[in-house]
C-alpha positions in Angstrom: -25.3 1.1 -6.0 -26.6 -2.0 -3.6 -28.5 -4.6 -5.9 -30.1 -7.5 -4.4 -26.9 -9.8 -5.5 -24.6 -7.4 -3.2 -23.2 -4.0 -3.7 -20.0 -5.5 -5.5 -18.1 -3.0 -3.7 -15.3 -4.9 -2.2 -12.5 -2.4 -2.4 -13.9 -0.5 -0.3 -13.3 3.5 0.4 -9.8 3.3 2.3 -6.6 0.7 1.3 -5.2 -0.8 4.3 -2.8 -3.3 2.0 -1.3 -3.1 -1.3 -2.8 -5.2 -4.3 0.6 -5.9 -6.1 3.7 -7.8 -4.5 6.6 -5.5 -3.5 8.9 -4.2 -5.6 12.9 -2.6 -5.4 12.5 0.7 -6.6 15.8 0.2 -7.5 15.1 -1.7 -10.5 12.9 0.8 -11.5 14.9 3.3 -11.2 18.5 2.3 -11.5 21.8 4.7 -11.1 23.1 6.8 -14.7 26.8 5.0 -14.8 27.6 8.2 -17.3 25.6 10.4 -14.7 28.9 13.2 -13.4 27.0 13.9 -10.0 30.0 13.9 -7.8 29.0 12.2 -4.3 26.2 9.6 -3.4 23.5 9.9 -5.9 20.2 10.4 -4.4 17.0 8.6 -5.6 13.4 10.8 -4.9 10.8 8.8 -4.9 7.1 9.6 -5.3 4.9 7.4 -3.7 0.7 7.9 -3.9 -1.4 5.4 -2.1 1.3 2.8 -1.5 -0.7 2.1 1.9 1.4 -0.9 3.6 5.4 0.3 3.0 6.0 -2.8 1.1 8.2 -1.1 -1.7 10.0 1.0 1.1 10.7 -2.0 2.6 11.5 -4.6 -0.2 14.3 -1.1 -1.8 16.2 -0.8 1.4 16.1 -5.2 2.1 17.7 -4.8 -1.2 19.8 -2.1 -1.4 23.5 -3.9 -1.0 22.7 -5.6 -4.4 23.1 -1.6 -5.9 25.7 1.1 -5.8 25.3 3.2 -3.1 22.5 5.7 -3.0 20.9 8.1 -0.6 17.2 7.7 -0.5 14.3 10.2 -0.6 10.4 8.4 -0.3 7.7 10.7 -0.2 4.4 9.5 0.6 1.7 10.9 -0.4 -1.8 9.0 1.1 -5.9 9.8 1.2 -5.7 9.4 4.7 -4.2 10.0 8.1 -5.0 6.0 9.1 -2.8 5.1 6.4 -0.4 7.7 7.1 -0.1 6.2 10.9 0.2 2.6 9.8 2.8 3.6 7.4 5.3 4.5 10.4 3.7 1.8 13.1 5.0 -0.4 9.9 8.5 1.1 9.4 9.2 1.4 13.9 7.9 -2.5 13.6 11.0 -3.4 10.5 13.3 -0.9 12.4 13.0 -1.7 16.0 16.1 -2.5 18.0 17.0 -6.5 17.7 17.8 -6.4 21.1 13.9 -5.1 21.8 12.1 -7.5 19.4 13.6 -10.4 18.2 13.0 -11.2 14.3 10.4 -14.0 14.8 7.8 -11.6 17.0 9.5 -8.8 14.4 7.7 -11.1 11.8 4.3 -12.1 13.7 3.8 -8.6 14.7 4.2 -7.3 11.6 1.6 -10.1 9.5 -0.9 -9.1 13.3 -0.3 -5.5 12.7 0.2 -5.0 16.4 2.6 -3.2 17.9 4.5 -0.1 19.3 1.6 2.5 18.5 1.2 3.9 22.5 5.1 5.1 22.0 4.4 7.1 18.7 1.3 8.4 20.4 3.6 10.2 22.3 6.3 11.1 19.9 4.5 12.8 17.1 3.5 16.0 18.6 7.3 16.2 20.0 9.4 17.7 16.9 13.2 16.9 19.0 12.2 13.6 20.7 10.9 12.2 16.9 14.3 13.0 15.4 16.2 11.3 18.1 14.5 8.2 18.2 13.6 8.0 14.3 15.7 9.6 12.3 14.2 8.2 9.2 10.7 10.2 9.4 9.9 13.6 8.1 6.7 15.1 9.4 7.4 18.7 8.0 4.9 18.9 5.4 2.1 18.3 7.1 -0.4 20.6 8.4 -0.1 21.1 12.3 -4.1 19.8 12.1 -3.1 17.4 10.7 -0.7 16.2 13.3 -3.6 16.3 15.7 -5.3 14.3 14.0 -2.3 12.2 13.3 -1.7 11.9 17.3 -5.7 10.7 18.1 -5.2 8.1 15.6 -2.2 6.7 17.8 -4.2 7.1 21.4 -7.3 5.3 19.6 -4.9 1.9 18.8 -3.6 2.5 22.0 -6.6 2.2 23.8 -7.5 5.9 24.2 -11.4 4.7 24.1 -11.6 1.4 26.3 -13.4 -1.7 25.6 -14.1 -4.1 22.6 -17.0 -1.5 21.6 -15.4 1.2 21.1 -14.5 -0.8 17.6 -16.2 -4.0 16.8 -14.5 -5.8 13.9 -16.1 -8.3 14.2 -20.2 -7.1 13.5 -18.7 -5.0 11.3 -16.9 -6.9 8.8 -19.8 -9.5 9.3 -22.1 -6.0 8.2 -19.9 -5.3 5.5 -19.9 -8.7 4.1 -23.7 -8.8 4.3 -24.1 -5.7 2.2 -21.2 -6.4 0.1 -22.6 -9.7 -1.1 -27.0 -9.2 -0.6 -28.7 -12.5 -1.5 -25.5 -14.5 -2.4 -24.4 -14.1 1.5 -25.7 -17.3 2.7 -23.8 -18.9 -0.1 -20.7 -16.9 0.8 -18.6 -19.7 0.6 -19.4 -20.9 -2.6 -18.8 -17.3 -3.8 -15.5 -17.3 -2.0 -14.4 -20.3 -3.7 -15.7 -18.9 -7.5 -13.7 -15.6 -6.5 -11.0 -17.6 -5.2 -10.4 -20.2 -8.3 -11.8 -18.6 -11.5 -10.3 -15.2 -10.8 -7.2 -14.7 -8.4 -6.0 -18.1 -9.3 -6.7 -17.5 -13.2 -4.7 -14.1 -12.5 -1.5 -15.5 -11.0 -2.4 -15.8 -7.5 -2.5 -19.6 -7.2 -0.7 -20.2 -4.0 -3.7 -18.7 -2.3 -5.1 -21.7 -0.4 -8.4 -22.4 0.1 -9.0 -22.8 3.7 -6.5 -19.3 4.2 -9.0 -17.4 2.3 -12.1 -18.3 3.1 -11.1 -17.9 6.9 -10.1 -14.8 5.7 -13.6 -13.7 3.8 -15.9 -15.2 7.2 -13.6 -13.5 9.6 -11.1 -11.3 8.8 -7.8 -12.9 9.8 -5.5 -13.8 7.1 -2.6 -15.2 8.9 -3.5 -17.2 12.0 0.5 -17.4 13.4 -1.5 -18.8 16.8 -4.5 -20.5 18.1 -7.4 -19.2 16.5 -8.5 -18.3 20.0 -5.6 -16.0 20.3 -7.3 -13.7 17.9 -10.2 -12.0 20.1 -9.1 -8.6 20.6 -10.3 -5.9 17.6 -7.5 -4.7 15.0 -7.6 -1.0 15.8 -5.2 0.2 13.2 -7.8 -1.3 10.7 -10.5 1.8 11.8 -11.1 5.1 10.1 -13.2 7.5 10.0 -15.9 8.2 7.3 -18.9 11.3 6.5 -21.9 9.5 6.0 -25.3 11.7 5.1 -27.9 10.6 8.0 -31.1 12.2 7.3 -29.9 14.9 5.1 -27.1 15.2 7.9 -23.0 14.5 7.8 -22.5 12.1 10.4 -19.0 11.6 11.5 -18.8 7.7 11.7 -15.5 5.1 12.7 -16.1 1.8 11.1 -14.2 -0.7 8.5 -14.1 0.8 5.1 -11.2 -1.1 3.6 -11.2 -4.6 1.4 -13.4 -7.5 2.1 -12.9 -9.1 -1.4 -8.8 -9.9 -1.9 -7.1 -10.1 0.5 -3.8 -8.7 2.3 -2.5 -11.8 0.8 -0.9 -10.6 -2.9 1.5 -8.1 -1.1 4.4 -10.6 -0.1 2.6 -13.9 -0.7 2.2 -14.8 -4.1 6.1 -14.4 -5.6 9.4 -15.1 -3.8 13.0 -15.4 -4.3 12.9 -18.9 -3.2 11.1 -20.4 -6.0 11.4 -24.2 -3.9 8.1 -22.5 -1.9 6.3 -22.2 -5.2 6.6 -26.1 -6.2 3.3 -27.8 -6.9 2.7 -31.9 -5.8 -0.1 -33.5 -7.9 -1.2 -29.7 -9.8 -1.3 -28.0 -6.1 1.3 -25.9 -4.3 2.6 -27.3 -1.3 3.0 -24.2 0.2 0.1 -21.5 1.2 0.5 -17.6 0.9 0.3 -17.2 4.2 3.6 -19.3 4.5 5.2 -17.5 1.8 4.3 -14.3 3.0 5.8 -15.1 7.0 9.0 -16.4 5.0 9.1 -13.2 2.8 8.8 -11.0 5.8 11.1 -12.5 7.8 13.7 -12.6 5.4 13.0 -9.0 4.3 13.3 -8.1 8.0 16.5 -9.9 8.4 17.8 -8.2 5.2 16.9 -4.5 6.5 18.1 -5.1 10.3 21.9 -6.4 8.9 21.0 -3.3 6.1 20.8 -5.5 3.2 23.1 -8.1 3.2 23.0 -9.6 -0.2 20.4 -12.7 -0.3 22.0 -16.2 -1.8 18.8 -17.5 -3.4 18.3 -18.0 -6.8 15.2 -17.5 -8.9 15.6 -14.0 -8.5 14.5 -12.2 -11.7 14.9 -9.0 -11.1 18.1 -7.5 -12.7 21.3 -6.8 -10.7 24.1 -4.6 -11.6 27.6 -6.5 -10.9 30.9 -5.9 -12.3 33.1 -7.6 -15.0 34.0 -10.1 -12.4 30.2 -11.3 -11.3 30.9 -9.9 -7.7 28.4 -7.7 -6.2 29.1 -4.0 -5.5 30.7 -3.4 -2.0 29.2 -0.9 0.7 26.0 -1.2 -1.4 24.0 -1.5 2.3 22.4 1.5 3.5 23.8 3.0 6.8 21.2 4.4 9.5 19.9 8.2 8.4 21.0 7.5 4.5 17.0 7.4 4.0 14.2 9.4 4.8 10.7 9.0 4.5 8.6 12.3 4.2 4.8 12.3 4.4 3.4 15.0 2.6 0.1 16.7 3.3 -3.3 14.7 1.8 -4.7 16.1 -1.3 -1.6 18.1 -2.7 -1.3 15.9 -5.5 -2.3 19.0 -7.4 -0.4 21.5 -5.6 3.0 20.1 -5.0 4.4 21.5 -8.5 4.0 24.7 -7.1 6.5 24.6 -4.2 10.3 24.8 -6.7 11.5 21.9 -4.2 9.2 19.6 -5.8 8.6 20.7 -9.5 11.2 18.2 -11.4 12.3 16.7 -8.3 12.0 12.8 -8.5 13.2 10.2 -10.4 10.5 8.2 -9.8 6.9 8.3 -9.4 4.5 5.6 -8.5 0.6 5.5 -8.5 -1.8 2.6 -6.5 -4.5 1.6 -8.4 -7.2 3.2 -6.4 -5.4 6.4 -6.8 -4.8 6.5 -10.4 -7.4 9.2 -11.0 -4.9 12.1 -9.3 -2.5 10.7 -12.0 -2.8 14.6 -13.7 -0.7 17.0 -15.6 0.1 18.6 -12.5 1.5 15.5 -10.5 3.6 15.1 -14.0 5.1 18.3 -13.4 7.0 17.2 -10.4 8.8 14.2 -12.3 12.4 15.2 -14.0 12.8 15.2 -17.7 13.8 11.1 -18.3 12.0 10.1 -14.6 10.1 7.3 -14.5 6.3 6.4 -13.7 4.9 3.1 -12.5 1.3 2.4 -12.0 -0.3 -0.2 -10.3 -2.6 -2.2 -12.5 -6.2 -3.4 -11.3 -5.2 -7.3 -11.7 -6.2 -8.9 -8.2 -9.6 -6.4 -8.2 -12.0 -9.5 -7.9 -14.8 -7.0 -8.7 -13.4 -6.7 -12.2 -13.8 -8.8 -15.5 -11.4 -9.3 -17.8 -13.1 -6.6 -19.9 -12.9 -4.1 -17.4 -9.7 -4.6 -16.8 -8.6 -3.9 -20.3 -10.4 -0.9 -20.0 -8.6 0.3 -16.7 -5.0 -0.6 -18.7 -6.2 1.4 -21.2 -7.3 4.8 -18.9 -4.1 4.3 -17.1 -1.9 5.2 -20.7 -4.6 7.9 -21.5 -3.7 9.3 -17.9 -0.1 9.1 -18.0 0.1 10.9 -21.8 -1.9 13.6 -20.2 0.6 13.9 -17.7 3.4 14.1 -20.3 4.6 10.4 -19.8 5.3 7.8 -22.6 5.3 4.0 -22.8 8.5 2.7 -21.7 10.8 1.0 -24.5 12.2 -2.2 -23.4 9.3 -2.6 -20.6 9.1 -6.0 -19.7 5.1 -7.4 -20.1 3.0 -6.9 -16.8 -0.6 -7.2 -15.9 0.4 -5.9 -12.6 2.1 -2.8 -13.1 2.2 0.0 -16.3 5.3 1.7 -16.8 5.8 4.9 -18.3 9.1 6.9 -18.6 9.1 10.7 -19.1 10.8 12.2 -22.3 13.2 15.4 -21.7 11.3 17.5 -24.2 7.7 16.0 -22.8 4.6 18.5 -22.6 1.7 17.6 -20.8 -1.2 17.1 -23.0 -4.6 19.3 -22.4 -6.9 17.7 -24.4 -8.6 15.1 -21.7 -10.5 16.6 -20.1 -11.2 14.0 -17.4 -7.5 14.3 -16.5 -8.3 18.1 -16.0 -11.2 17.6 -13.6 -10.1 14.4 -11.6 -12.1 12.3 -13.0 -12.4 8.3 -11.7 -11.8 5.7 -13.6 -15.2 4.1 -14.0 -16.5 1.3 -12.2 -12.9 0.9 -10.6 -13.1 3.0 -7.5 -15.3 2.8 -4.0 -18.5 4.6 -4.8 -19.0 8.0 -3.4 -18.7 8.2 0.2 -22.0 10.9 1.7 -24.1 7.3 1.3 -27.7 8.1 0.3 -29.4 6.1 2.7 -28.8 6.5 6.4 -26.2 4.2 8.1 -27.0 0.6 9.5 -25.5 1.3 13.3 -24.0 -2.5 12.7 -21.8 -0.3 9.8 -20.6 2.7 11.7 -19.3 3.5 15.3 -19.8 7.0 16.3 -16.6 8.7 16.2 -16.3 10.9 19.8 -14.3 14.1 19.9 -13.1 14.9 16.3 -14.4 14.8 12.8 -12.6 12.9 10.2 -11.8 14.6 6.7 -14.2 13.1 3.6 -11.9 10.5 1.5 -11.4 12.4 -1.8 -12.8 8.8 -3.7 
């Protein structure tokens, strides 16, 4: 619903970043020490609507601080976009040293350019993909789906030449304008309000001023370079969209993502260096932006050596380590001892069918914006004593503190439903809900919003066939294909 104060839509339809900092799935999931499984112990992980790769990333970076383990990630996303950047991310952390060095490893990675013209040509090529990345799993998707996953790669790479074929630019302006109505010629003030009395009352303090209102006007979070440097359009920011046109589905490219936080929370609000979180006269001296290039780096550094165990202090999250204090040896991850498989999009509902995945992970997490496939059935592929870990609606801007409650609250209906229960010893989050599945659990039938797939309300993007017809400022025709409808 558009209002004349602005649409307060700023989630948008499509996640392009993460709204919680990383985690080490690890911790969430930590090895049985009584467990008799002769071998590596494996860990399967569940991931729906992680978007960005962060907790991928942060669990291997950290892996020489565990026992030794053999990884499993399946991803699970609303959208081929998000699928693509997942492994433009992951060929970005795991590229040769010798190719990219860890400083342009770093820049690339905050630019979100990259190597997408050589996946273009390695995704339809089954023998070639398994050489080069051993890592990635493409099995479960639908061979459609691969076409549509290879048109997303030519795009980035300049399949459809010239700055028109995706203006960021007038559209983020477009977005902004219809996002905020008749407070958009005091977007700044509103930046600042959005900025100070809710990220920074929510933790987010290190979140500078100047970064994020740069950020709101234009677009570009981290400026690495001159600001002239940053002229040419983010392709891997575009997706596709059905918008209702004059009683018509019109397939339409445009920006459908966030406009309202910021990529900034990811890896830029906590570190294990607390020294970047001091404060001189009430204000930190460090920006996120800063924290999140030192973050990176060091995470990139971690996963090229394979997790060489970090010497900062500050860290809080718990480490195993033996009588002696010393830290487990040949806890680093060798190449091929993790996999990432993407799974086809909407079979959160259907996986529990297929006996490789009914019981099968340890671990399931859920991203805010797709809490509402959180269901009985997507319960049914966690094993008895698994975990669950939701992300919590904390850095939504949209969102009073009211509303927030109420989202906390909808997330523990959801995850009883799904046979979960509160998990004992949990430390307090407003970021994340966790949930551990008992060995004698049933899924409950008696929500029927669970059954149905209902959204949380007043959380997610609106609905997507938009009832008026599309400003061409909004969309860019999309040439060639037609995207899927986003299941928000």
């Amino acid at each position: 619903m558009t209002t004349p104060a602005g649409s307060g839509s700023g989630f948008g339809s499509v996640s392009w970043w993460g709204l919680s900092p990383a985690v080490d799935l690890q911790a969430e999931s930590p090895v049985d020490p009584d467990d008799p499984e002769h071998g590596i112990p494996e860990l399967n992980v569940l991931l729906v609507g992680s978007v960005d790769g962060r907790h991928l990333l942060r669990t291997l970076a950290r892996a020489a601080l565990w026992p030794r383990r053999r990884f499993h990630f399946y991803v699970l996303e609303n959208n081929l976009e998000a699928v693509a950047r997942h492994m433009l991310i992951f060929s970005i952390a795991l590229e040769d040293p010798e190719k990219m060095g860890l400083q342009e490893r770093s820049e690339t990675f905050l630019e979100v350019w990259g190597n997408a013209d050589r996946l273009a040509h390695l995704v339809l090529e089954p023998d070639r993909l398994q050489e080069q990345l051993p890592w990635l799993s493409l099995g479960a998707l639908k061979f459609r789906e691969r076409d549509a996953l290879e048109a997303v790669f030519r795009f980035w790479a300049g399949g459809e030449k010239g700055p028109e074929a995706f203006p960021m630019s007038r559209l983020w302006d477009s977005r902004l304008r219809h996002y905020l109505g008749s407070r958009y010629d005091a977007r700044r003030g509103v930046s600042d309000w959005d900025l100070h009395m809710k990220l920074h009352d929510r933790g987010a303090r290190v979140i500078h001023t100047r970064e994020f209102r740069r950020w709101r006007d234009t677009g570009v979070a981290f400026e690495l370079r001159d600001s002239s440097a940053y002229h040419v359009p983010n392709r891997t920011l575009a997706s596709g969209r059905l918008l209702s046109q004059h009683g018509e589905l019109v397939a339409a490219r445009g920006y459908w993502g966030d406009i309202a936080t910021g990529p900034f929370v990811a890896f830029g609000i906590e570190t294990d260096d607390e020294t970047l979180l001091r404060t001189s006269n009430g204000q930190p001296v460090k920006t996120a932006g800063e924290i999140t290039l030192h973050n990176v780096t060091e995470l990139f550094r971690e996963v090229v050596a394979w997790g060489r165990p970090r010497t900062t202090q500050g860290d809080s999250e718990q480490v195993p380590s033996d009588a002696g204090g010393s830290l487990p040896e040949s806890a680093a991850p060798a190449p091929g001892s993790f996999t990432v498989h993407f799974l086809s999009l909407g079979s959160t509902q259907t996986l529990h069918h297929k006996s490789c995945y009914k019981e099968q992970f340890q671990l399931l997490y859920v991203a805010c914006g797709m809490v509402h496939f959180l269901c009985p059935e997507l319960g049914a592929c966690v094993a008895p004593g698994g975990h669950l870990i939701v992300e919590l609606a904390q850095y939504l801007v949209d969102l009073r503190q009211e509303q927030l409650q109420g989202f906390s609250s909808r997330v523990g209906e959801l995850a009883r439903a799904a046979g979960f229960a509160p998990q004992p010893g949990a430390r307090p989050s407003e970021t994340f809900a966790r949930f551990f599945k008992p060995g004698d659990s049933a899924p409950s039938q008696e929500d029927p919003a669970v059954e149905s797939g209902i959204p949380p309300p007043e959380v997610l993007a609106p609905p997507l066939e938009a009832p008026n017809p599309p400003s061409e400022d909004l969309t860019q025709p999309l040439e060639g294909r037609t995207p899927p409808p986003e299941p928000f």
